[in-house]
C-alpha positions as CSV (number, residue, x, y, z in Angstrom):
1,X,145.3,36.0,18.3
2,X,148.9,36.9,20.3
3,X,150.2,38.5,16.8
4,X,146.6,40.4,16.0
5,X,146.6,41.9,19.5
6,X,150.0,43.4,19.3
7,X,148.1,45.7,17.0
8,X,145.0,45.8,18.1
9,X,144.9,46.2,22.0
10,X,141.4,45.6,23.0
11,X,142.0,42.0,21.3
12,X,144.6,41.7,24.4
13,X,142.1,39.8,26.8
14,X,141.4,37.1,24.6
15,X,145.0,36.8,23.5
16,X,146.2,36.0,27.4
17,X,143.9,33.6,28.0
18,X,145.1,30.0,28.5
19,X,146.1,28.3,25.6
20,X,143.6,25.1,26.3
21,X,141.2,27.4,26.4
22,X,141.7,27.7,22.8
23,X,141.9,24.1,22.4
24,X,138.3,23.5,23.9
25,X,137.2,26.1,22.0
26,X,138.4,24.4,18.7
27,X,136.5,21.5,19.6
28,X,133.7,23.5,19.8
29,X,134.0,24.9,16.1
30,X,134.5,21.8,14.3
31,X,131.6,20.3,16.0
32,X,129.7,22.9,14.6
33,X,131.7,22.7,11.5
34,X,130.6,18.7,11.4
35,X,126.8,19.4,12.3
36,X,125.4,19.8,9.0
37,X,127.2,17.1,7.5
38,X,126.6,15.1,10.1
39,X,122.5,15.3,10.2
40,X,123.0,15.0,6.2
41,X,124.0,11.8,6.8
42,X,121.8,10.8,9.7
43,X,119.0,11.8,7.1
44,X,117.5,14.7,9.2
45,X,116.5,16.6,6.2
46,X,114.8,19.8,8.7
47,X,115.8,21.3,12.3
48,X,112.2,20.1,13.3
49,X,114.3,16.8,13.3
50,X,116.0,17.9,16.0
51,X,114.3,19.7,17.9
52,X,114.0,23.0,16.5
53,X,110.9,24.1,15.8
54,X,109.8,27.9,15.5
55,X,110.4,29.7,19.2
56,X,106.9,30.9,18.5
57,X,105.6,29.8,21.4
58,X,107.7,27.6,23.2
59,X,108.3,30.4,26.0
60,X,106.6,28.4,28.4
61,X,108.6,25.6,27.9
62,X,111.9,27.2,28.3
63,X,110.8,28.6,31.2
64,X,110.1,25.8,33.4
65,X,113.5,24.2,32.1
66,X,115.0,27.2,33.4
67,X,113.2,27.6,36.4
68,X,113.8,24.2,38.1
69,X,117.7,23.6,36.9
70,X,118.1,27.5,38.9
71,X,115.8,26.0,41.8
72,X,117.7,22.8,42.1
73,X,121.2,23.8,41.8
74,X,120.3,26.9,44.2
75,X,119.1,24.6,47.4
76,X,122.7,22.7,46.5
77,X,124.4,26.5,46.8
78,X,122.5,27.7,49.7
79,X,123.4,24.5,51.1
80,X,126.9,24.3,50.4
81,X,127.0,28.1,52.2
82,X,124.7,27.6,55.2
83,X,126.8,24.2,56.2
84,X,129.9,27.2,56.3
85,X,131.7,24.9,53.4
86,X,131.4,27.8,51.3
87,X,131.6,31.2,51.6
88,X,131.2,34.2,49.9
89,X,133.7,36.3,48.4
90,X,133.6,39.6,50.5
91,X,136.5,41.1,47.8
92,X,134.2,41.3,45.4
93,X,133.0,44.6,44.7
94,X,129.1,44.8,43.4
95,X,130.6,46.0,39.8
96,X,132.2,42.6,39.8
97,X,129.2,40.8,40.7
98,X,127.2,41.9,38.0
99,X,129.6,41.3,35.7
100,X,130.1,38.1,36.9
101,X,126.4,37.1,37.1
102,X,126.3,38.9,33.1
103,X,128.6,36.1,32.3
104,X,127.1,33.0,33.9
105,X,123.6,34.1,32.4
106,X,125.8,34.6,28.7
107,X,127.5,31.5,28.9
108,X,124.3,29.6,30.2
109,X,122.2,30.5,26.9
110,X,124.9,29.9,24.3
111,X,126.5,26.5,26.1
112,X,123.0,25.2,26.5
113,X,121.5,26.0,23.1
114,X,124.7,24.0,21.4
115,X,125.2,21.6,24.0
116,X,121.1,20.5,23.7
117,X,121.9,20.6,20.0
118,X,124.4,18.3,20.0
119,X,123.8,15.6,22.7
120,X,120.0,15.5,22.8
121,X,119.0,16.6,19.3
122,X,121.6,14.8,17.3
123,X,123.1,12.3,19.5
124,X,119.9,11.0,21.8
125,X,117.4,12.0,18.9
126,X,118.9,9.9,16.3
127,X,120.4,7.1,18.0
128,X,116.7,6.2,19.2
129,X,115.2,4.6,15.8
130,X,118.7,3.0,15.5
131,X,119.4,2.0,18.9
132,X,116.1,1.8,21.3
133,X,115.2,4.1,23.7
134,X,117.5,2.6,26.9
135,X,120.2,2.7,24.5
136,X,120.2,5.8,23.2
137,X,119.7,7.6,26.3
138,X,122.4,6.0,28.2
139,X,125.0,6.4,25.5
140,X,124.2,9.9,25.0
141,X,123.8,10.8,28.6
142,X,127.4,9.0,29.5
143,X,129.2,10.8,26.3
144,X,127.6,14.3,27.5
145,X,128.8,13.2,31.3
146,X,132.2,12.0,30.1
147,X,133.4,15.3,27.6
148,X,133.0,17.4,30.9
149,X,136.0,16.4,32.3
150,X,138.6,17.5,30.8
151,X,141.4,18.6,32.5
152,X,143.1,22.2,32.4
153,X,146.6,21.7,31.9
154,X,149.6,24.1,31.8
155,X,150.8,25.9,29.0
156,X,153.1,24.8,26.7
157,X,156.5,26.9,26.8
158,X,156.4,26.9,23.3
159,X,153.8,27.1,20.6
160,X,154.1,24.9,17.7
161,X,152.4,23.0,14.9
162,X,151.1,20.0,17.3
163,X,151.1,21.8,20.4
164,X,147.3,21.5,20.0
165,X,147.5,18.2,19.7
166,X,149.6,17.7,22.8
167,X,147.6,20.0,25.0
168,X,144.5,17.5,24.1
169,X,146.1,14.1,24.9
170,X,147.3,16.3,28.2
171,X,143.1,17.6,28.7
172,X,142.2,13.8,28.2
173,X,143.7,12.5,31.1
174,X,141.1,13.7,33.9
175,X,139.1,10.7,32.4
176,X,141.3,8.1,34.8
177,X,141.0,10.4,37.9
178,X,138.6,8.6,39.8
179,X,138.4,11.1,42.2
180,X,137.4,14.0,39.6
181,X,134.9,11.6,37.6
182,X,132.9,10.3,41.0
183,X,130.4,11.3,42.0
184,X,130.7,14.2,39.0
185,X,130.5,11.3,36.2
186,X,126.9,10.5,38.1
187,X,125.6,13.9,38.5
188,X,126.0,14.3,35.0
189,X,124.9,11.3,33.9
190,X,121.7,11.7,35.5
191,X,121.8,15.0,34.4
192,X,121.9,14.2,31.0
193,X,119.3,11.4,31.3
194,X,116.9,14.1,32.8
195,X,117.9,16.1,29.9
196,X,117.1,13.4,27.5
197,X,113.4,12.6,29.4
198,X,112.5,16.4,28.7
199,X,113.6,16.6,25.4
200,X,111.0,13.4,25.1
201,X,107.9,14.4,26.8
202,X,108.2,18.0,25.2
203,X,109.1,17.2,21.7
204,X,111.4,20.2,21.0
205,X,114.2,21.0,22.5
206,X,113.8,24.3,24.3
207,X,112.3,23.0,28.0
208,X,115.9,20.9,28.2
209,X,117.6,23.9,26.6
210,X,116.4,26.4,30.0
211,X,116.9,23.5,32.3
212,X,120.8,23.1,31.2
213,X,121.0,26.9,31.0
214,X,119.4,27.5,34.8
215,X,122.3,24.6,35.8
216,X,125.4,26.7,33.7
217,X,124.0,29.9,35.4
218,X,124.9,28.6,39.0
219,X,127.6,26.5,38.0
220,X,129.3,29.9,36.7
221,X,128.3,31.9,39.3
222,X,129.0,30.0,42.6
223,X,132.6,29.7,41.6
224,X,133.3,33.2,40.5
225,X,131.0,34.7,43.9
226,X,132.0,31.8,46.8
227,X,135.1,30.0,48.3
228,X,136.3,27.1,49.9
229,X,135.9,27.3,53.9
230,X,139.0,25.8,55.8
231,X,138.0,21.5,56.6
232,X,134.8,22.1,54.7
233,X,133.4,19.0,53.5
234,X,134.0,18.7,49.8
235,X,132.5,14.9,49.5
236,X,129.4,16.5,50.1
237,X,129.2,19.7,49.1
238,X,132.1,19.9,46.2
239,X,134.2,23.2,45.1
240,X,133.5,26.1,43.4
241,X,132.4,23.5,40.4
242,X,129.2,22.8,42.3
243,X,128.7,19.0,40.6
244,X,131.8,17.4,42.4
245,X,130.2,17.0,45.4
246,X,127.1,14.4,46.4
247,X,124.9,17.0,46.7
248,X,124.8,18.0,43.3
249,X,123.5,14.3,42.6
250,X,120.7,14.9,44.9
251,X,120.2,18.4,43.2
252,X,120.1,16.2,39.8
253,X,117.9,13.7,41.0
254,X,115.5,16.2,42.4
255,X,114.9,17.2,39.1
256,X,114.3,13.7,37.8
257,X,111.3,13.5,40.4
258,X,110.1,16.8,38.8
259,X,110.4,16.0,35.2
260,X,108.7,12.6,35.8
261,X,105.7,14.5,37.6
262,X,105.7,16.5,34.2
263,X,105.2,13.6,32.3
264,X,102.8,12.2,33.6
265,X,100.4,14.7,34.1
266,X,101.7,15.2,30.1
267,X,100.1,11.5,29.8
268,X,103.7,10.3,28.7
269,X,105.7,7.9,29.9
270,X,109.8,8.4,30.9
């Protein structure tokens, strides 16, 4: 990317960004490289399988995904800014805001749409007639929780053949940082658990695809539009991340309540 925007200068954004950006970002690709082989041999012959039916439809659905992960993780931002642990970032000019709120809403319906793919429609979905139902949504709930931690680790000085390879083992280790994984670890464990329970009582995948996307939104946003207060309280109400602090659980567990309700008055069972 370094050598194609030396002649092409609008590629120069993308070439300066960090290089374990592009390291995540390979991960990403091969997954999606790996998906159809992979529901090959889970026997999922049709996207149905997965979740994907026709949109046709499922408006609704989306919807009220969206709706209460923007509702929940908004009382944990107005909370976080009316305690004085955050504030907002006068230096930001409206033009900046937009943009800012243009990419949270971007990155909220692409992340979500593979991220559902992959952990409730492959992982959760097919691990169920293979594992049980506790089974299969704790796994799949702990490995969505556990991938979100990597860390972001300097650059290399110089770019070689396994520098990729080096900058992963380096991104691995925020998985023994106890203080990074708790309470974020639970947040998004029940998170992905709440996930998992929509995906069930819905039957497609597009009510837990706007509930991750209304949590990405804010989780974009707040860090990009807020900052840290002086001795502000971040056990409770985290950093600009927005899960790393206890409130975030409560935000997640909020939603559990609500998705619960939603079942049952679904007549199902979570």
């Amino acid at each position: 990317m370094q050598t194609l925007a030396a002649h092409a200068p609008f590629l120069q954004g993308t070439a300066a960004q960090p290089f374990h950006r592009y390291v995540n970002r390979c991960v990403y690709v091969l997954a999606l490289a790996g998906l159809w082989p992979l529901l090959r041999a889970l026997q999922a012959r049709e996207w149905a399988a997965v979740g994907l039916v026709s949109p046709s439809g499922q408006g609704g659905r989306f919807l009220f995904g969206f709706g209460l992960g923007f509702l929940s993780l908004l009382l944990v931002a107005v909370g976080g800014l009316a305690s004085g642990a955050r504030v907002l970032n006068h230096d930001l000019e409206l033009g900046l805001v937009l943009r800012s709120a243009g990419i949270a809403l971007f990155s909220a319906m692409t992340v979500s749409v593979l991220e559902e793919l992959l952990f409730r429609g492959v992982l959760y979905g097919r691990l169920r007639p293979a594992t049980g139902e506790m089974t299969a949504l704790l796994l799949s709930a702990g490995i969505y929780s556990i991938v979100h931690f990597f860390q972001r680790p300097p650059p290399p000085v110089v770019i070689h053949a396994a520098s990729g390879f080096e900058t992963l083992g380096q991104m691995l280790r925020g998985f023994a940082d106890m203080q990074a994984l708790f309470p974020g670890f639970l947040t998004l464990l029940v998170g992905g658990i709440v996930l998992a329970w929509l995906y069930q009582v819905s039957g497609t995948l597009y009510a837990s695809m706007g509930l991750h996307a209304g949590w990405i939104f804010w989780l974009k946003l707040y860090g990009a539009a807020t900052r840290e207060a002086p001795g502000a309280p971040f056990w409770l109400w985290g950093s600009g991340k927005l899960i790393d602090g206890w409130s975030a659980l409560l935000g997640m567990c909020f939603c559990a309540v609500v998705v619960r309700g939603y079942a049952r008055n679904r007549g199902t069972q979570v």
